[in-house]
N, C-alpha and C positions, 0 to 999 in steps of 0.2 A: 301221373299227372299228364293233361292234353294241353296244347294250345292251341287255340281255334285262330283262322282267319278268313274273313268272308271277303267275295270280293262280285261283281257285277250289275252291283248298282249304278242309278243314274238316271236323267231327265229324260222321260217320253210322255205322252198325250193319251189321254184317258182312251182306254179299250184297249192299250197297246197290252202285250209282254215282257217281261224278262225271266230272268232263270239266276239265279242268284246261287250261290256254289260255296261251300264251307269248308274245307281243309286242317286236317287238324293232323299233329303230329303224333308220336307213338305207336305201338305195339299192338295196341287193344284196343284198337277204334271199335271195333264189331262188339265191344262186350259194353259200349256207351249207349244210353237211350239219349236220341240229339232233340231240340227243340230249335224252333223261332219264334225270336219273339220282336217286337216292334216298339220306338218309343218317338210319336208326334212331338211336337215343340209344346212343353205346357203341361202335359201329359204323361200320369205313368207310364210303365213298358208295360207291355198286351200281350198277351200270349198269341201268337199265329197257330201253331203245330206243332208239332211233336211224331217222331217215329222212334219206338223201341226196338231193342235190339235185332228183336225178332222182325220185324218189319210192319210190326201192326202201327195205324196210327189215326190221331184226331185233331180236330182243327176246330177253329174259335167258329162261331157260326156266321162270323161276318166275312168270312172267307171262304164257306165252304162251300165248295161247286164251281171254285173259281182259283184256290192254290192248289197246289198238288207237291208236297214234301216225297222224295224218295231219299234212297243211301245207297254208296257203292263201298262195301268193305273193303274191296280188292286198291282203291285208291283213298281210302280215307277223308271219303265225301259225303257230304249232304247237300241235296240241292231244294230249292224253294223253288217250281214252278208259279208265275204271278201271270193269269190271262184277266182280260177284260179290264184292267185295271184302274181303278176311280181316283179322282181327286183326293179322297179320302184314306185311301191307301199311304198317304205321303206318309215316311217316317225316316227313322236310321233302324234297321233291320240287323239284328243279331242273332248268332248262335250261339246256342248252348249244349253243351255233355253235362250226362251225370251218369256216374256208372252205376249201372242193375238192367233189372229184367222187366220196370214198370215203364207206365206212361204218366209222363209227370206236365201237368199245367201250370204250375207256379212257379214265379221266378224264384222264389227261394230254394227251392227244390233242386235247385243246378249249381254244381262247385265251380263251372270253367265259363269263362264267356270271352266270346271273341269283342274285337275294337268296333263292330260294324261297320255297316254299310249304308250310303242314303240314299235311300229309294225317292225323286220328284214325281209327281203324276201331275202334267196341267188340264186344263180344263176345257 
């Protein structure tokens, strides 16, 4: 079992950045393929990315060119690079594990999910 907890959200102005950071407990973070995903007011949760264990990874195409997901095994992280960032972006931003060797898009697809984080973009 992992438990995840995100934490570097917060209110900045469209174009800005952040870097949002996942921490998750246990032994065998490296053998987790981690995801983010996003959930606007109103709205399902979204898929952001995804990176597998291995480090390969993909992203929703409304993000892509613009986040950038890495992982540090050595610290039991995942981070969500957010540049250029849009009004549109706004949500509460979460992580997910699921343990294997795939790249999984669907929320169902993940047993652990962290409390989130809220992402503001204004305008």
């Amino acid at each position: 079992q992992v438990q995840l907890a995100e934490s570097g959200g917060g209110l900045v102005q469209a174009g800005a950045s952040l870097r949002l950071s996942c921490a998750a407990s246990g032994r065998t973070f490296s053998s987790y393929a981690m995801g983010w995903f996003r959930q606007a007011p109103g709205k399902e949760r979204e898929f952001v990315g995804t990176i597998s264990r291995g480090g390969i990874r993909e992203y929703a195409d409304s993000v892509k060119g613009r986040f950038t997901i890495s992982r540090d095994n050595g610290k039991n992280t995942v981070y969500l690079q957010m540049n250029s960032l849009e009004p549109e972006d706004t949500a509460i931003y979460y992580c997910a594990a699921q343990l294997g060797g795939g790249l999984y898009r669907a929320v169902s697809a993940y047993a652990y999910w962290g409390q989130g984080t809220q992402v503001t973009v204004s305008s």
